[in-house]
N, C-alpha and C positions, 0 to 999 in steps of 0.2 A: 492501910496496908501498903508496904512498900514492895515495888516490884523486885522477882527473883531472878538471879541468870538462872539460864540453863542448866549451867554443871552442874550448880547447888541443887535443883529442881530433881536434878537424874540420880542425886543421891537419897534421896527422902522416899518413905516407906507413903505405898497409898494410904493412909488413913483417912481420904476424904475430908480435907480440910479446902479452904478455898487460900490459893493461891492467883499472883497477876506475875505477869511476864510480855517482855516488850523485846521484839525481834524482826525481822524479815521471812517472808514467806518463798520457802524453796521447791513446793509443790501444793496444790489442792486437787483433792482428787474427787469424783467423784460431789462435789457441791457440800463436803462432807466433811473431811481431814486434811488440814493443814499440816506439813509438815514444818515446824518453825525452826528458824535458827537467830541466834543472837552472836556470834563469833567464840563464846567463852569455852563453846566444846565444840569437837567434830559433833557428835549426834545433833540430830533436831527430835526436838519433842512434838509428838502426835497432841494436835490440837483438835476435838470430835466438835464438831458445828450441828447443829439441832437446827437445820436448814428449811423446816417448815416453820421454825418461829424467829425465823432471822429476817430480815429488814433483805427486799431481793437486790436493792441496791449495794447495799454494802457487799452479799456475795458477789456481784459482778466485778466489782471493785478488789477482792481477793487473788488475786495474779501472781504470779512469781514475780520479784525482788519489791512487794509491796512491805511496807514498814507498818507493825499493826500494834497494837495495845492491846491484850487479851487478860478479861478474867474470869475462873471456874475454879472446877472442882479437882483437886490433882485426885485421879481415881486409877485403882491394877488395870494395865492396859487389856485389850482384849486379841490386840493383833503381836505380830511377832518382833522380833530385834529392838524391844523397851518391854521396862516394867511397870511403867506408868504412863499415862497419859491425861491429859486437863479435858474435862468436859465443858466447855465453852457455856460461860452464862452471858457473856455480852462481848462485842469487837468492836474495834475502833479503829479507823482506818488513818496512820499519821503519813500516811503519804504513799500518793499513788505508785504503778510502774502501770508504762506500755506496755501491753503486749508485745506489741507487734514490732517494738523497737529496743526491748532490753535485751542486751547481747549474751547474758549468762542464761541460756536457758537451759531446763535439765536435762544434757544431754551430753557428750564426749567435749571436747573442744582441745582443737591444738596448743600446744605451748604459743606456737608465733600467732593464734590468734590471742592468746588470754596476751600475751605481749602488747599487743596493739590497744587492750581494756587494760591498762595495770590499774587503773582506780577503778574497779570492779573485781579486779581478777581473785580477789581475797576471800570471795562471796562461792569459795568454789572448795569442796574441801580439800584438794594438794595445795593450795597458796595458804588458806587457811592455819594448815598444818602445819608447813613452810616458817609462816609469817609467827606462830606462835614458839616456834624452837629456836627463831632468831632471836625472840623477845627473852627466854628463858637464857638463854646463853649468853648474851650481853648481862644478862642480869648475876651468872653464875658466874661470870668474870670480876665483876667488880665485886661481888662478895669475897671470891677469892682472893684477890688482891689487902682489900679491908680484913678479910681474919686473918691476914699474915703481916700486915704491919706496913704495907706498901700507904704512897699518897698521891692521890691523884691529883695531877699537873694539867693544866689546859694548854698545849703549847698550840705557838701561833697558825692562823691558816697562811695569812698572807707572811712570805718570808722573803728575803733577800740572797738565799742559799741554797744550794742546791745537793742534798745530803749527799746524794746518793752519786753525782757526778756524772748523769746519765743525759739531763740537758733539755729533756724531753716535757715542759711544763708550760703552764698556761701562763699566758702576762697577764698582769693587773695595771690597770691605768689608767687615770681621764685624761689621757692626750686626748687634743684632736685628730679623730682617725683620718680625717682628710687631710689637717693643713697640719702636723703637730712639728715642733720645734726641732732644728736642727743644729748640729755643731758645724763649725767651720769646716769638717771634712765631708758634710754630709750627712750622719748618721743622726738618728736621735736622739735628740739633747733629755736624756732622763733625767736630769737635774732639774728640769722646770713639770714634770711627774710630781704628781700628787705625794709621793714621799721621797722627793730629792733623787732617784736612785732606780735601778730597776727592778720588779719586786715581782713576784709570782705567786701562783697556789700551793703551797709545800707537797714534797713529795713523803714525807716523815717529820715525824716529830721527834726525830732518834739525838739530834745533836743538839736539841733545847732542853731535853729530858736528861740527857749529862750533864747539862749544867746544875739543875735539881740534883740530881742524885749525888754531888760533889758537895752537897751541903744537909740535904733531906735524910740521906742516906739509899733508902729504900721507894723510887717511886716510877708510876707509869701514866702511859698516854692513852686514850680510848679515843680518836675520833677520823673526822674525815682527809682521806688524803689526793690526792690528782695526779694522773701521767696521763701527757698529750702524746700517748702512742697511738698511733694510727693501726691500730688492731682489731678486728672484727671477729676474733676466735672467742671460746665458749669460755676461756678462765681470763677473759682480760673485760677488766671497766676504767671510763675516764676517772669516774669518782667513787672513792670504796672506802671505807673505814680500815683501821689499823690498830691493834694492842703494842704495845713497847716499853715493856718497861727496866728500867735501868738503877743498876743495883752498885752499889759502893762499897770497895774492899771484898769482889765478889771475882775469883778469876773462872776459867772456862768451865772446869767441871764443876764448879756451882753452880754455873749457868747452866748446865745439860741436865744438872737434878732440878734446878725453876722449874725449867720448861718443863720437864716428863712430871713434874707432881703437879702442872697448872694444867697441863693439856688431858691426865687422868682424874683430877678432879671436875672439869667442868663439864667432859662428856660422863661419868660417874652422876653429876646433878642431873643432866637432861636423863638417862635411864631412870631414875627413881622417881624422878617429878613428871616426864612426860609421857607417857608408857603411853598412852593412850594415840597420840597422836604418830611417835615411832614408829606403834605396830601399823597402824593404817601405811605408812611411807613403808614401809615393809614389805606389805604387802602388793601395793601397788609396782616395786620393785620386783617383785617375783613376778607376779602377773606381765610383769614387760620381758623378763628375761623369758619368760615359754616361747614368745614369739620371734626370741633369735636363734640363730644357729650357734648350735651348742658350744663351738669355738667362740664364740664372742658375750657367753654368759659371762655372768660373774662370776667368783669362787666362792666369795660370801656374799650371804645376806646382811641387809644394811645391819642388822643388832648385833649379824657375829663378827662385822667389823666393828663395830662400837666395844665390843666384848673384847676381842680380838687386843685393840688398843688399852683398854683395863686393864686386864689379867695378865698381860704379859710385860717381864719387864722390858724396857729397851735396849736394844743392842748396839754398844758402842765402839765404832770401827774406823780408823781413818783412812782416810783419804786417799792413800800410796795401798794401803789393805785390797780398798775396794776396788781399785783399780785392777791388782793382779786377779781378784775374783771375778771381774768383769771380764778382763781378757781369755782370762783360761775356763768361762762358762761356754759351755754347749751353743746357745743363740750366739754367738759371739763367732764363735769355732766355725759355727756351720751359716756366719750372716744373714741369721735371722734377724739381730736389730738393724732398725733403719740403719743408724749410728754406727758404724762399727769404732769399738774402744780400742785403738793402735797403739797410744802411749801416755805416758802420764805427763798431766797436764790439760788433759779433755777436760772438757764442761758437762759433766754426765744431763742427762734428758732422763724426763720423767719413764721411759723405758728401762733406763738401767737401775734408776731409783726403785722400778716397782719389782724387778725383779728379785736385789737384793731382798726385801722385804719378805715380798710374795713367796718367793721359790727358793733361793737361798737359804736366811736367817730364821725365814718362818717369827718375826715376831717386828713390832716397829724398830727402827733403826734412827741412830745417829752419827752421821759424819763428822769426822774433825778434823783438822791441819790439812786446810784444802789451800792449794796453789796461789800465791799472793797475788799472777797477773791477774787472775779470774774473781777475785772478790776486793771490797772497797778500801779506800784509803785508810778509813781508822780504825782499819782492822791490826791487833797487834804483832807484829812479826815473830816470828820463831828463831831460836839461835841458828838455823841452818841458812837463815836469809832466803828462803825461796818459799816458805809457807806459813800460813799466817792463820790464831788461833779461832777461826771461825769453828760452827757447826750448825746443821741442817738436820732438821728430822724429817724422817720419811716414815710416810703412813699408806696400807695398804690402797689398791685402786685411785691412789691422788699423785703418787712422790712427795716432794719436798712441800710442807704444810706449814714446818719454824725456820728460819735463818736467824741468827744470831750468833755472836763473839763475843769477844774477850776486846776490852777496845787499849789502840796504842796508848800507853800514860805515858808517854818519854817522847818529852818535847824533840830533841834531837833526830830523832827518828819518825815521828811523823812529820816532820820539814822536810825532810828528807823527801818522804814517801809522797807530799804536795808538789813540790819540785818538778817530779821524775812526771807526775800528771798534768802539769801545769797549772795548778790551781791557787788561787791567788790567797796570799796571809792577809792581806790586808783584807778582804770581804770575810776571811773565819778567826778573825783576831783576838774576839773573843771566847774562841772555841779552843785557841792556841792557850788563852789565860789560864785554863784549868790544867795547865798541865804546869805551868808557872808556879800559883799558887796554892802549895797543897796539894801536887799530886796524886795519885794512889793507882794500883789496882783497880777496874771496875767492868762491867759489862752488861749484856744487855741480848735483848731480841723482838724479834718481831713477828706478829702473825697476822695476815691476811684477815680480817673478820669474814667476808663472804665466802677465803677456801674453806675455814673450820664450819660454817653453814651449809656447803655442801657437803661437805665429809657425811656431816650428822644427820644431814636429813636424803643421800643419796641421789640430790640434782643434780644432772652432766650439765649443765649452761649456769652460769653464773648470773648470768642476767635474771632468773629465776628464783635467786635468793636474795634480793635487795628491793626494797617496794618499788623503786621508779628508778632503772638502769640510766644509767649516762656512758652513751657506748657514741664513736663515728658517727655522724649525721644523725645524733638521735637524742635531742631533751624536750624529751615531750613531756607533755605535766610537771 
């Protein structure tokens, strides 16, 4: 007999059959009922111990986060919230827990304590939860990707480039950090660097993924990316995963339909596949909001924003639009945003983002032809020369959740656009080649993987939805 998870277990009628199942112990009460869990669901199943014919040793041995082997009888539970429960004919203890030293015990625990346990913290049902919508979504991603015809590309960690032009990245290198080589001015001779050159942790994989998609056609990126910002706020990490994929012969408003049919498909997967572990975040979300003051509730609940973003289509506006709707809105009128919006050209804040959405438009939103100083090089310009074919979606209680464009194909023009930045051809030389050989139309975007995890599962700290944060002064584990 091969052991069962849980979920399986929690679907099966008593018939009184003998089942085995191997999990961790999340209470014992009473010398009597184990509550077990294995990770595969929030519930634990009621484990009944026949505690006059159990070995007294092994009961002592029964403790919270004990790892046990158990086999019985799967029998109609007799206590409440299950409908089954295992009557224990024999336990097996595969490995102890202290008491008096295991940190998850059953009982509240702060966020910055479970922070301090992150290789524990999962033993807990919000990380539990957490950890299994992040698993679902990554997975609902590259589904999506795969039934539409995309290919996934591994582009590099270590690069020589700096996509994004912001400067802000970690070095790689076996110099000697004490005595390493210099040029005759003084500086660091990176040429005697392990790769000739000076090289970093990419901050995207957006300008490796064009060169794919200039031949692929249809393809994207899934992995980990680095910014050595020096931020300690609740939506920034050193090291965060990124989606990006990059499509050829594809101009902006195919790009705003990707996005709205990638971003409504894979929250569409997590409702139908994880209902169970949602409503628990759900709930826990209402239960926090009783305890604020009602100014500072939410408007929805985490499903009627997941619903919210479904059922509605999105509202497409730009950027000069939302501007005059920013200035002439009431918060604006009467300086209630921090920010007040004076003219165009602002860098709108998640304040004005949510308001469009929230109070406004009433439904998700995307910007477009937003201001050329305020977004990246290879972004494509507009005939008017001052705006450039980006857009952003905004999703209710977050703001901006996709950025994505339309990228320059006209070599002439993004020279230009490198120029005016100072950024060197010679280091993107072959980022310049694609525009040489075979140019086309094409574009692309990017999503944060740990925003769209907070979205979905309703955590304000980011650090919260990635197993083991890399934040400031902090790689622990």
């Amino acid at each position: 007999m091969k052991p069962i998870t849980i979920s399986e277990l929690l679907k099966q009628d008593a018939s009184l059959h003998e089942v085995e199942v191997k999990g961790w112990v999340r209470t014992f009460r009473a010398n009597r009922f184990i509550a077990l869990n294995d990770g595969s669901s929030l519930q634990n199943i009621q484990c009944v111990v026949d505690f006059e014919n159990t070995d007294e040793d092994i009961l002592k041995r029964i403790t919270t986060g004990a790892a046990v082997h158990i086999k019985g009888e799967l029998a109609e539970s007799q206590g409440k919230g299950q409908s089954v429960e295992i009557k224990v004919s024999s336990i097996e203890i595969l490995g102890d827990s202290d008491p008096e030293t295991y940190p998850i015990q059953p009982k509240k625990h702060s966020f910055e304590f479970l922070r301090e346990n992150a290789h524990l913290r999962t033993r807990t049902n919000t990380f539990s939860a957490v950890m299994r919508l992040r698993s679902a979504l990554s997975f609902a991603i590259h589904k999506y990707f795969n039934d539409n015809g995309f290919h996934y590309v591994h582009t590099p960690i270590i690069t020589g480039s700096d996509a994004e032009g912001a400067g802000e990245m970690f070095r790689v290198t076996n110099l000697d950090a004490k005595n390493p080589p210099l040029t005759e001015d003084g500086n660091v001779d990176y040429s005697e660097d392990f790769f000739g050159k000076e090289t970093n942790l990419t901050v995207s994989g957006q300008l490796e993924a064009e060169t794919y998609a200039m031949s692929l056609g249809k393809v994207y990126t899934f992995g980990p990316t680095f910014r050595a910002e020096n931020s300690n706020t609740s939506r920034h990490l050193s090291e965060f995963w990124m989606i990006e994929p990059e499509v050829a012969f594809m101009d902006l408003a195919g790009n705003m339909d990707l996005a709205e049919d990638f971003m409504k498909s894979v929250i569409t997967y997590i409702l139908e596949n994880n209902a169970e572990d949602l409503e628990f975040l759900d709930q826990r979300l209402q239960d926090e909001d009783k305890k604020k003051p009602q100014a500072e509730r939410n408007e929805l609940t985490l499903l009627e924003k997941l619903r919210f973003v479904v059922d509605n289509n999105f509202k497409r506006v730009s950027y000069t639009e939302a501007i005059d709707i920013l200035r002439n809105s009431k918060p604006n009128k009467k300086k209630k945003f921090k920010y007040i919006i004076d003219e165009w050209g602002a860098d709108l804040q998640s304040e004005h983002e949510r308001f469009l959405v929230e109070k406004h438009f009433k439904c998700p939103v995307i910007l477009f032809d937003y201001p050329a100083n305020i977004k990246a090089f290879y972004m494509r310009l507009n005939e008017d020369g001052k705006t450039v074919r980006a857009m952003d979606i905004l999703f209710p209680g977050i703001g901006e959740i996709v950025g994505g464009a339309q990228r320059e194909e006209r070599l002439d023009v993004l020279k230009q656009k490198m120029a005016v930045l100072g950024l060197d051809e010679e280091e993107l030389w072959w980022y310049l080649d694609l525009r040489k050989y075979g140019t086309a139309v094409h574009s692309g975007f990017g999503l944060g993987f740990e925003r769209l995890v907070m979205f979905a599962t309703g955590m304000t700290n980011i650090r919260d939805v990635i197993p083991f944060p890399r934040t400031p002064q902090n790689a622990e584990f």
